[in-house]
C-alpha positions in Angstrom: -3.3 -11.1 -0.9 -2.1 -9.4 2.4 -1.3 -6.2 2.8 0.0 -5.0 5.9 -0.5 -0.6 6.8 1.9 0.0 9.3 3.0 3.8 10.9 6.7 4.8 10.5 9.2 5.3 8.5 9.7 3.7 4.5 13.4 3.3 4.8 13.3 1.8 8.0 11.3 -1.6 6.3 12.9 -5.2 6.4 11.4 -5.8 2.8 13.5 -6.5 -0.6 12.5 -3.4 -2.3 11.0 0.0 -1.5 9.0 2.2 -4.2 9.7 6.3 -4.3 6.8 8.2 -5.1 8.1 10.2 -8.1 7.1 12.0 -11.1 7.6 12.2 -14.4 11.0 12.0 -14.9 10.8 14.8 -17.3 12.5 17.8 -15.3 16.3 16.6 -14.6 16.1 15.6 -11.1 19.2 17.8 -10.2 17.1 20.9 -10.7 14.8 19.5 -8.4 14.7 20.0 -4.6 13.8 16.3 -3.4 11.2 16.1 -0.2 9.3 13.3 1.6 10.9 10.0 0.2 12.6 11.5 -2.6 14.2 13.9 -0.3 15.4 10.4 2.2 16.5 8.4 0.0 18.9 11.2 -2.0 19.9 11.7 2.0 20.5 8.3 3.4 21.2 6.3 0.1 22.5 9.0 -2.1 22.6 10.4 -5.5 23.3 7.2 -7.9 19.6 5.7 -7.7 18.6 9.3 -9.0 21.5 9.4 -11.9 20.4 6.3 -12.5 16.6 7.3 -13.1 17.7 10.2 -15.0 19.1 7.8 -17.3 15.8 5.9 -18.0 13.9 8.7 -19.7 10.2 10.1 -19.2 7.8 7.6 -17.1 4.3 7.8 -18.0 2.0 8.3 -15.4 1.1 5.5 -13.4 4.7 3.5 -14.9 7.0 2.4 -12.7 11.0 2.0 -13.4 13.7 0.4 -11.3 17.1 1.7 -10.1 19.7 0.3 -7.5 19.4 1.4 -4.1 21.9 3.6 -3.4 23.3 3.0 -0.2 20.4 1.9 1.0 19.9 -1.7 2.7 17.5 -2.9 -0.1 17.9 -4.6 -3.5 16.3 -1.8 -5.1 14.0 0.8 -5.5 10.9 1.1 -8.0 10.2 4.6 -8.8 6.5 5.2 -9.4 5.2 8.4 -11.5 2.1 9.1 -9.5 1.8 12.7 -9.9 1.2 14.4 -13.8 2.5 17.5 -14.7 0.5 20.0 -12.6 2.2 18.0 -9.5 -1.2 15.7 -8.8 -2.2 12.6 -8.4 -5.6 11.1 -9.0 -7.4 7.8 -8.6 -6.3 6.3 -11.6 -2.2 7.4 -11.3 -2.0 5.9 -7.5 -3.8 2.7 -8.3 -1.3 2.0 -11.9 1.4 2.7 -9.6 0.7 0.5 -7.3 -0.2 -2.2 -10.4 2.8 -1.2 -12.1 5.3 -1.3 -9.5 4.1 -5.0 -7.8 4.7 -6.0 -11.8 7.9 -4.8 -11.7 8.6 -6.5 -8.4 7.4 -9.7 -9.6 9.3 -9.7 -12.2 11.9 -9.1 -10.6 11.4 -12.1 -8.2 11.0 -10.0 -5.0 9.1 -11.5 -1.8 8.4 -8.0 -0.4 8.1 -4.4 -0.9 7.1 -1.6 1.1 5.2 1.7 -0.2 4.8 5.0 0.8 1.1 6.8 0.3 1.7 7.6 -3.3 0.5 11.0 -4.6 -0.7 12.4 -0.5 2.1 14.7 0.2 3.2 16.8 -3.2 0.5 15.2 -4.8 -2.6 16.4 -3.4 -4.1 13.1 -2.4 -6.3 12.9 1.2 -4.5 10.4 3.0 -7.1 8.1 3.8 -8.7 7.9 0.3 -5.2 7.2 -0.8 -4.6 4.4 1.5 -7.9 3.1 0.9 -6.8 3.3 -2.9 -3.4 1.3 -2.4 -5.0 -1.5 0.0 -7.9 -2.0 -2.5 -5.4 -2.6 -5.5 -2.7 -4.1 -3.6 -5.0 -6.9 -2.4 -6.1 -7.7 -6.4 -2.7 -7.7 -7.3 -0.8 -11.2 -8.7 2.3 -10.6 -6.3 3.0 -13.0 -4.5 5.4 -11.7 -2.2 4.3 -9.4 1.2 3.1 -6.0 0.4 3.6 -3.4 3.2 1.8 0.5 3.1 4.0 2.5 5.2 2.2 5.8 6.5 4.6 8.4 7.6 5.0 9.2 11.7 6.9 12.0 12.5 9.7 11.0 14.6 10.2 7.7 13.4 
């Protein structure tokens, strides 16, 4: 499979669906102060793809769970628990989420989706071992749609 890494920004993608970089889903997400592409999405698409994930219960880490978009220009988003508890990721969480959530897309009958670097901001996670992470199980994943790892540029 190809996987495309681009530089900008994750809701700026022309792809069907878009994955948020979540956690557990066990602290209500209203007592949470959302950053990075928790914190964009809540600003640009607004709070009903959050309500809605409240809804679904805890995610184990590594699951992935799908909500509408919001008001956001995709046909949904996939929330991915990459972090555990202690607010890290590790090897093993980043690369189920990516498994998990190109499952979910499938199913789903999406062509594309577009990730952030799951688990290097609040997470802990170097950057380039994360991306190297996400390429390496995005390109042995069954989707068959186009897979797109978008690293973050400031001012984009």
């Amino acid at each position: 499979m190809n996987v495309d890494v681009v530089e900008g920004n994750l809701l700026d993608q022309q792809v069907d669906c878009i994955v948020n970089a979540w956690n557990r889903n066990i602290i209500p997400w209203w007592l949470l102060l959302p950053q990075g592409i928790s914190g964009a999405i809540k600003k640009h698409g607004g709070y009903q793809p959050f309500i809605e994930l409240g809804r679904k219960g805890a995610i184990p880490l590594g699951g992935a769970v799908l909500t509408n978009p919001g008001k956001l220009p995709f046909k949904a988003i996939i929330h991915v628990a990459g972090i555990n508890m202690l607010w890290r990721s590790s090897e093993e969480s980043v690369r189920a989420s990516v498994r998990n959530a190109l499952a979910l897309a499938q199913q789903h009958g999406f062509h594309s989706i577009a990730f952030p670097l799951i688990g290097a901001g609040t997470g802990g996670g170097k950057p380039e071992r994360v991306l190297n992470i996400m390429v390496e199980e995005a390109s042995a994943a069954d989707f068959k749609g186009k897979v797109r790892i978008v690293v973050f540029k400031k001012g984009s």
